[in-house]
N, C-alpha and C positions, 0 to 999 in steps of 0.2 A: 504494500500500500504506500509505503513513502515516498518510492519512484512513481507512482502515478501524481501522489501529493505535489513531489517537487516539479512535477512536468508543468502540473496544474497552475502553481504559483507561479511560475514566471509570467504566464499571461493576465490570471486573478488571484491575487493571493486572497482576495475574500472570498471568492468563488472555490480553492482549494480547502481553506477551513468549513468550505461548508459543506462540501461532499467528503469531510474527512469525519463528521461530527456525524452525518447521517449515515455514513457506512456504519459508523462505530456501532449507534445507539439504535439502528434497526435492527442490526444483526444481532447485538445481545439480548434485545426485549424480544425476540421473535426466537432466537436459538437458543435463549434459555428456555425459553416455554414450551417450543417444539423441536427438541435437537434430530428428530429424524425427517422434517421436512423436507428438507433439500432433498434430492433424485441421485441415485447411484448414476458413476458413471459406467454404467453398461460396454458402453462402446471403447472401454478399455480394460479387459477383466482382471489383469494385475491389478488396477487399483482400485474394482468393485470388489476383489476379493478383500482388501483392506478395508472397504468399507470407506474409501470416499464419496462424496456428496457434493451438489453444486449447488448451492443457491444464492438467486439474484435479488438483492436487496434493495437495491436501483438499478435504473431500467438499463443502465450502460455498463455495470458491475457484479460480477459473480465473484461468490467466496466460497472456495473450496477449501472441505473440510472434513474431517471426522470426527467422531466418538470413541469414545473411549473411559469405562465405567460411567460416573458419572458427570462428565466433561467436554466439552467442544472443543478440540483443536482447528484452529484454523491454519492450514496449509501457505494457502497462497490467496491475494485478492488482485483479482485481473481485471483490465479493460475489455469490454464486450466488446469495441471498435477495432482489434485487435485479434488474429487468428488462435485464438484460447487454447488450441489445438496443439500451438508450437512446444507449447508445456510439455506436452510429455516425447516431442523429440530426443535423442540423444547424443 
């Protein structure tokens, strides 16, 4: 999330604090509540075996993630403007 942050500020830095606040405070009010909402990633079964999940919290942002006992790990948080896909290149 930082490198999208900082991409952000250089053009808004108000406009970056404020998709930095609402990633934040969607994703915890929504993934603490519902930590298995987000959707396996199927379409890569190394890492539905592990039990990651996608979910878009705003309309341009996915946060990939898992569980684990009682906990949300967050992975990685990507731009949807962006081929999401490259992720799991190697």
């Amino acid at each position: 999330m930082r490198d999208i942050i900082r991409h952000m500020a250089k053009e808004s830095p108000k406009a970056a604090q404020h998709v930095r606040e609402a990633l934040i405070s969607k994703t915890k009010e929504v993934l603490t509540a519902n930590p298995f909402l987000g959707r396996l990633l199927s379409e890569y079964p190394e890492y539905e075996k592990k039990g990651v999940r996608r979910y878009l919290p705003l309309a341009h942002y996915s946060i990939l993630y898992f569980v684990t006992n009682d906990t949300v790990e967050i992975w990685h948080v990507w731009d949807n403007r962006r081929n999401w896909t490259t992720l799991f290149d190697d």
